[in-house]
C-alpha positions as CSV (number, residue, x, y, z in Angstrom):
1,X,16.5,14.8,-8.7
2,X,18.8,15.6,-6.0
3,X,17.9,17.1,-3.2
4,X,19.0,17.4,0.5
5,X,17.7,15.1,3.1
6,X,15.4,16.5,5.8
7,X,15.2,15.0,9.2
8,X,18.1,12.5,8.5
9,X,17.3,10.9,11.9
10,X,13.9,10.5,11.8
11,X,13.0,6.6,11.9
12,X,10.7,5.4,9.5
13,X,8.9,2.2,9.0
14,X,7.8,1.8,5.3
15,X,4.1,0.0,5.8
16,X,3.9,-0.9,1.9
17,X,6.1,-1.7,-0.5
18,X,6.1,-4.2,-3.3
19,X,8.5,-6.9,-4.4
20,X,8.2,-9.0,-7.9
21,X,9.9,-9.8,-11.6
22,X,7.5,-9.0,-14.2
23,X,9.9,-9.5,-16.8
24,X,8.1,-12.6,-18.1
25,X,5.0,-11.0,-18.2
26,X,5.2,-7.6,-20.1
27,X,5.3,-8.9,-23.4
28,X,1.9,-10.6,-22.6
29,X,0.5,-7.0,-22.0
30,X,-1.4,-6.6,-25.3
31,X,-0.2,-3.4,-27.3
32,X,-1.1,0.1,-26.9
33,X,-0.4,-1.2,-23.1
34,X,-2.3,0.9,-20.7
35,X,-0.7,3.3,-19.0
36,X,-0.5,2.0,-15.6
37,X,1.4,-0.7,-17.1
38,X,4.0,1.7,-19.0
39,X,4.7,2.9,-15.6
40,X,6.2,-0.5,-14.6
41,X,8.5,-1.2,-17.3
42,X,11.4,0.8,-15.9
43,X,10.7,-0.9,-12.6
44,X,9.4,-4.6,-14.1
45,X,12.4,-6.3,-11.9
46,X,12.2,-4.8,-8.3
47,X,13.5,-7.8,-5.8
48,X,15.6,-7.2,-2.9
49,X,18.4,-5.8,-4.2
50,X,17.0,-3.2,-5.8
51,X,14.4,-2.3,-2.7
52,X,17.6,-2.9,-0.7
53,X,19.3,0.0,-2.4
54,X,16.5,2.5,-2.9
55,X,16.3,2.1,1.2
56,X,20.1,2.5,1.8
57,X,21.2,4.8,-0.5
58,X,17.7,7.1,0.0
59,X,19.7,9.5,3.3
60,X,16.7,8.4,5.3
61,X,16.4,6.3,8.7
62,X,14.3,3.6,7.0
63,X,14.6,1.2,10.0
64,X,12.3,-1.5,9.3
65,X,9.4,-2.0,6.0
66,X,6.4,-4.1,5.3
67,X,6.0,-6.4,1.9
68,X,2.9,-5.2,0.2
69,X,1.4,-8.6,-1.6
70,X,1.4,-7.9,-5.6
71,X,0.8,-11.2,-7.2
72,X,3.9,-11.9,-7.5
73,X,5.9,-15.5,-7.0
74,X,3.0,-18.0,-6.8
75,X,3.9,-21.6,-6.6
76,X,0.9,-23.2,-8.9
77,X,2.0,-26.9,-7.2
78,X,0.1,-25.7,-4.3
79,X,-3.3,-25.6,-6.6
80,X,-5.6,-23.0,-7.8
81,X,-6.4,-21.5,-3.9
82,X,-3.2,-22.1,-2.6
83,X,-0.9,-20.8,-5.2
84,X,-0.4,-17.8,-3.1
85,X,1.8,-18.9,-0.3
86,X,4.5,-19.2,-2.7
87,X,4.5,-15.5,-2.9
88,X,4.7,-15.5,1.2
89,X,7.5,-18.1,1.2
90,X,9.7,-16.2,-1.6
91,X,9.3,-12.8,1.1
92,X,9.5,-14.6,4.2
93,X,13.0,-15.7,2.7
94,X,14.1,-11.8,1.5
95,X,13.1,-10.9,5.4
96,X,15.6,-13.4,7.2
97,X,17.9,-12.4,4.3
98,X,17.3,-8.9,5.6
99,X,17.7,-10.2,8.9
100,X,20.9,-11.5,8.8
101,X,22.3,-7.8,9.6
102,X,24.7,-8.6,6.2
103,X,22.7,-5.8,4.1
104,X,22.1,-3.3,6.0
105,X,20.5,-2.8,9.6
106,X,17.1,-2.0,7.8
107,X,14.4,-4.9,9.0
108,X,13.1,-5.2,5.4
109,X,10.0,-7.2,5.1
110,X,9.6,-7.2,8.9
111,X,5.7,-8.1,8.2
112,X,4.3,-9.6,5.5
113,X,0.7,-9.1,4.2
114,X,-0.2,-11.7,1.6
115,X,-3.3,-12.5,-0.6
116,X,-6.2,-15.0,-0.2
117,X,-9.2,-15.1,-2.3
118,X,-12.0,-13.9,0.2
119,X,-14.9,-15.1,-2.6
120,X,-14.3,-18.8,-1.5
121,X,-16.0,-18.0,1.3
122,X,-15.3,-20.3,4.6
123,X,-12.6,-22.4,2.7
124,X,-10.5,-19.0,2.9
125,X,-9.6,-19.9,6.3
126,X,-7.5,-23.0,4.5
127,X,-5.7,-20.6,2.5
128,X,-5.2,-18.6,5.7
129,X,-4.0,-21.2,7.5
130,X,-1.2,-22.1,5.0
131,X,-0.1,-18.2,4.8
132,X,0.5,-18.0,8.2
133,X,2.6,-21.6,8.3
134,X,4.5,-19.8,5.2
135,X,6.0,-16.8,7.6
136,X,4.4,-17.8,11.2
137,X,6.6,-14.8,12.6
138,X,5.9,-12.3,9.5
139,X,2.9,-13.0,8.1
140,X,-0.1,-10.4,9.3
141,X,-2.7,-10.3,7.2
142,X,-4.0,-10.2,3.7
143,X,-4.9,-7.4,1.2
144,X,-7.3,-8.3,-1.4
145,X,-8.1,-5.6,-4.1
146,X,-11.8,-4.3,-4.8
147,X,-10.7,-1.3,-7.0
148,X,-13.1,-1.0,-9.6
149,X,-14.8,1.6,-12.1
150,X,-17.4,1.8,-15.1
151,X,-14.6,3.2,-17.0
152,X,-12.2,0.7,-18.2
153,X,-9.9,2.9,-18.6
154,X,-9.7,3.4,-15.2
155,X,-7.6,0.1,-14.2
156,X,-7.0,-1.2,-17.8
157,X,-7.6,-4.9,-18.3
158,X,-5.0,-6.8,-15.6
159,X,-6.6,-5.1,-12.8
160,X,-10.0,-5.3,-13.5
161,X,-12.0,-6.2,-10.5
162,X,-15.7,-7.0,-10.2
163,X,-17.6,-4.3,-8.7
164,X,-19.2,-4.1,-5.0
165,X,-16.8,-7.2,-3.9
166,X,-16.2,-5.8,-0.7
167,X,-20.2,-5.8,-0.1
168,X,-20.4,-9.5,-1.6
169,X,-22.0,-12.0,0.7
170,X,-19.2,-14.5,-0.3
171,X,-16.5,-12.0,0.2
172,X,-17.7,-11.7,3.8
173,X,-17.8,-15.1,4.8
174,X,-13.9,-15.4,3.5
175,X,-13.5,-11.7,5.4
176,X,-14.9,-13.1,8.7
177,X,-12.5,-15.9,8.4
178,X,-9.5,-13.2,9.5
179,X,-10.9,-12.4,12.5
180,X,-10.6,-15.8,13.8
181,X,-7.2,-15.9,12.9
182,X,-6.1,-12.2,14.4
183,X,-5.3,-10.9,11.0
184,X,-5.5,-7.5,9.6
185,X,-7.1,-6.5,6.1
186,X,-5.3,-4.1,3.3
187,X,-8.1,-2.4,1.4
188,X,-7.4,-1.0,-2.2
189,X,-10.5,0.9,-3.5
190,X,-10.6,3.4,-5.9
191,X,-12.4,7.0,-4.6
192,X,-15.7,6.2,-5.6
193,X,-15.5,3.7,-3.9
194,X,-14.9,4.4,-0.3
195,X,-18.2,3.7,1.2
196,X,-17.6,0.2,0.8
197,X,-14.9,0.5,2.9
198,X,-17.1,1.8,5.8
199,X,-20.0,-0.6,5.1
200,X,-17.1,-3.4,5.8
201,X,-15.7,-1.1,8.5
202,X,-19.4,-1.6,10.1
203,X,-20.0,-4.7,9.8
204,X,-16.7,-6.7,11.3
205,X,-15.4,-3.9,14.0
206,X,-13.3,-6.0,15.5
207,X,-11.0,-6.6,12.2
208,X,-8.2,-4.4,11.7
209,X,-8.5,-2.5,8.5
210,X,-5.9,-0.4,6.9
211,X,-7.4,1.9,3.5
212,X,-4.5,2.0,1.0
213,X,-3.3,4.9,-0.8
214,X,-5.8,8.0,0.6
215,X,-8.6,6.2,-0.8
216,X,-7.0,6.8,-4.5
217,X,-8.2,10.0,-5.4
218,X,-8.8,9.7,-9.3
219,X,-7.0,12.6,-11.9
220,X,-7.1,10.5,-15.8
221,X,-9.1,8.7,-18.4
222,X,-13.1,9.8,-17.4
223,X,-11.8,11.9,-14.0
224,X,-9.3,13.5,-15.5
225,X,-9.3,17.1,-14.9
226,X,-12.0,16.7,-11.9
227,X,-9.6,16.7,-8.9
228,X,-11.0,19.6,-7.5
229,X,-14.2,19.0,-8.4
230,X,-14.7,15.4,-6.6
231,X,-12.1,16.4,-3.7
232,X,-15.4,17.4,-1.2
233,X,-16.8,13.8,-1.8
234,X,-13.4,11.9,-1.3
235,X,-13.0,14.4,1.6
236,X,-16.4,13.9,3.4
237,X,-16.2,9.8,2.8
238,X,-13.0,10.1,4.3
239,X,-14.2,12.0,7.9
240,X,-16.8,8.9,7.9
241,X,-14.4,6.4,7.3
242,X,-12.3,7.5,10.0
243,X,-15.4,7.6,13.2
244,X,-14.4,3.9,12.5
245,X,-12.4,3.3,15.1
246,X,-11.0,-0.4,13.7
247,X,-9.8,1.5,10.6
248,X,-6.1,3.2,9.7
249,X,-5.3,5.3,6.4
250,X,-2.1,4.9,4.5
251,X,-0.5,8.3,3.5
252,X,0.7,7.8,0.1
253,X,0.1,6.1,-3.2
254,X,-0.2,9.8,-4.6
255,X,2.5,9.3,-6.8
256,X,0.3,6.8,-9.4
257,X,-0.5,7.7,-12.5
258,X,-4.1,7.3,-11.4
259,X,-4.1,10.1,-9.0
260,X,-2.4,12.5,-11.8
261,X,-0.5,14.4,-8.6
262,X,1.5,15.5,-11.2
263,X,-0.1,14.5,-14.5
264,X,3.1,13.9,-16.5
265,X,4.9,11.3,-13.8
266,X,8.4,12.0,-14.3
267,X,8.4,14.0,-16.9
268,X,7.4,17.2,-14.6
269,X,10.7,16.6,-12.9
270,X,9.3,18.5,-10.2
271,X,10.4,17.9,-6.4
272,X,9.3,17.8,-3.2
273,X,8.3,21.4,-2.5
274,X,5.9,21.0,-5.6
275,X,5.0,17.0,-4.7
276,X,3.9,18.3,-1.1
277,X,1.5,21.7,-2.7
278,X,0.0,19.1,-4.3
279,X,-0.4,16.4,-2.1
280,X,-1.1,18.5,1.3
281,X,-4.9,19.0,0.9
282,X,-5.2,15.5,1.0
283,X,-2.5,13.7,3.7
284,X,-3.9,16.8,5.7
285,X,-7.4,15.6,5.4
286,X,-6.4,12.3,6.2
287,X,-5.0,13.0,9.3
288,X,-7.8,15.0,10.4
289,X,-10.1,13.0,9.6
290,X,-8.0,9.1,11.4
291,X,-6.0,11.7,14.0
292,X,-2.4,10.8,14.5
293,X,-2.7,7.4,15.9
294,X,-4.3,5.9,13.1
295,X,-2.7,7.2,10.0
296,X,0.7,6.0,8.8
297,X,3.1,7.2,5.6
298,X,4.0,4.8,2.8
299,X,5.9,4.5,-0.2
300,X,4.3,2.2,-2.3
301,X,7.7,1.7,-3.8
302,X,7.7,0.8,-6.9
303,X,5.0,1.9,-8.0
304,X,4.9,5.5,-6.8
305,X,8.8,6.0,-8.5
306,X,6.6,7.0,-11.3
307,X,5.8,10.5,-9.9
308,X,8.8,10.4,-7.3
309,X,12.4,9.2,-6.3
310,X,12.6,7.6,-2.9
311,X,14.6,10.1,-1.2
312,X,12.2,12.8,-2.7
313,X,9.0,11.0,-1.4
314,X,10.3,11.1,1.9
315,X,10.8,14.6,1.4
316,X,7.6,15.6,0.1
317,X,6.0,13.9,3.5
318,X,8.4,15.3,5.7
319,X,7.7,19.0,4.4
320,X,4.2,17.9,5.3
321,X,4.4,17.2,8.6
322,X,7.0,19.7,9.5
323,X,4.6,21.6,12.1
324,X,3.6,18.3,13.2
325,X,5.4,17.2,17.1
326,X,8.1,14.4,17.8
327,X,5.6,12.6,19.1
328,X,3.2,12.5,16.3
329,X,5.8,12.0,14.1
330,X,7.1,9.2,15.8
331,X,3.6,8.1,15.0
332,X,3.1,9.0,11.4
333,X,5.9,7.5,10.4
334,X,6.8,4.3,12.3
335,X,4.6,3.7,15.5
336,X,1.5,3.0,13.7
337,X,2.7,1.1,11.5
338,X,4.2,-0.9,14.1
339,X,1.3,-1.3,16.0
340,X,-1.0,-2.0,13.5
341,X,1.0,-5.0,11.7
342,X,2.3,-6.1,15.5
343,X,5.8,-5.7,14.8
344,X,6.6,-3.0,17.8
345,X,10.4,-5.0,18.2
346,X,11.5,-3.4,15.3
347,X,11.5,-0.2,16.8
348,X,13.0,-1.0,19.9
């Protein structure tokens, strides 16, 4: 869908995005594949190139972005733990290609948030320690996924995560070894969810936490049809989440087929006048509930191109935040990021 670009000008830092070739691995995907995975076949090689072009052909100042970790490019000579710096060292390559001015003045992959395994408790830090040396002037933080429901369904078997992880005793000795290290934490919960978020939020204040996706309000399999329904829990855990001060929200992830925001993905064909009626209620709720300082958009690219094109995802947030000031715009969409993954250069 075509549409014209609004706010041309408007600099934008993309916090989250994803880079990885699944090629290898679809056909491992045993069949009838769950849905979530049918969303990534049209997208199951998205490197450079093609982030590279979404950014630079999308009519929007994207000036700088953020690598998202996704499991992708783990070097297994580094053992079992340490596997995932290969993932860091493949991005932290894409960013000084990026940087190299040849592609494009966009600062792609800018920062880098990569994954450790927080259950090995106080041997995390090693792990740590080896990210950072991967990309010592990228490399932020670490995202690792608790998202989890009864329903199977939910997730489908390649993202099935053990439930309460974020509350796990182990998990918190690994957690507490970012905070020694001045590194931020990517949560990625499902709605039900969110109080672990604030229980975590509570107990290590002085870690910065970002909440991916709006919390990941739930629309299929067991929730589906109960968006309105559950909306007053995911809107009151959200108000608590945000009294904690070390905490930011990501705007975005709406577009998943988990949030059914629209139910039929691309198929509705809709565009961003019909993407923002349906997403206001809850990037509004967001930012009332974090303020403008700690709230930031995404596009969790490419995983969201299965409810919207990247010029019309920009669109849909932009029609959002159209009464919003310059100011908080400047926020919304590039400041926070900045400050919150500690790359303020790319916006100067």
């Amino acid at each position: 869908m075509t549409e014209v670009i609004l706010e041309p000008e408007l600099p934008i830092l993309d916090p989250h995005h994803h880079l990885w070739d699944l090629r290898a691995m679809m056909p491992m995907f045993p069949e009838p594949r769950h849905r979530f995975i049918e969303t990534l076949v049209p997208v199951a090689h998205y490197t450079f190139d093609q982030f590279s072009a979404d950014v630079s052909g999308s009519g929007h100042n994207i000036v700088a972005s953020v690598f998202m970790e996704c499991g992708a490019f783990y070097n297994s000579a580094y053992g079992e733990a340490k596997k995932v710096i290969g993932e860091v060292e493949y991005v932290n390559g894409v960013a000084a290609q990026s940087a190299s001015g040849l592609y494009g003045p966009a600062k792609l992959c800018a920062g880098i948030v990569g994954h450790a395994d927080l259950m090995l408790g106080e041997s995390a830090g090693e792990v740590l320690d080896g990210l950072q040396a991967a990309a010592p002037g990228r490399f932020r933080g670490i995202r690792h996924a608790g998202a989890w429901d009864a329903d199977p369904e939910v997730l489908g078997p390649p993202f099935a995560h053990p439930p309460e992880r974020y509350l796990d005793t182990g998990f918190r000795r690994g957690f507490a070894e970012l905070g020694k290290r001045d590194l931020s934490f990517d949560a990625w919960i499902l709605e039900p969810q969110i109080p672990d978020v604030i229980d975590l939020a509570h107990t290590f204040p002085d870690t910065p936490i970002c909440l991916d996706h709006c919390g990941t309000p739930l629309g299929m399999a067991s929730y589906s049809g109960k968006l309105e329904e559950r909306f007053g829990v995911w809107r009151e855990n959200m108000i608590e989440l945000g009294k904690c001060e070390n905490v930011m929200v990501k705007l975005g992830g709406l577009a998943m087929h988990n949030c059914a925001l629209p139910e039929q993905g691309p198929a509705a064909g809709i565009g961003s006048e019909e993407l923002a009626r349906l997403w206001k209620p809850y990037i509004e709720t967001c930012i009332e509930a974090f303020g403008t300082k700690r709230a930031m958009f995404e596009s969790n690219y490419p995983v969201d191109r299965w409810g919207a094109t990247y010029p019309v995802l920009w669109n849909t947030f932009k029609r959002i935040t159209s009464g919003a000031s310059a100011d908080e715009k400047a926020d919304l969409y590039a400041g926070n990021a900045a400050r919150f993954y500690r790359i303020e250069e790319v916006l100067a």
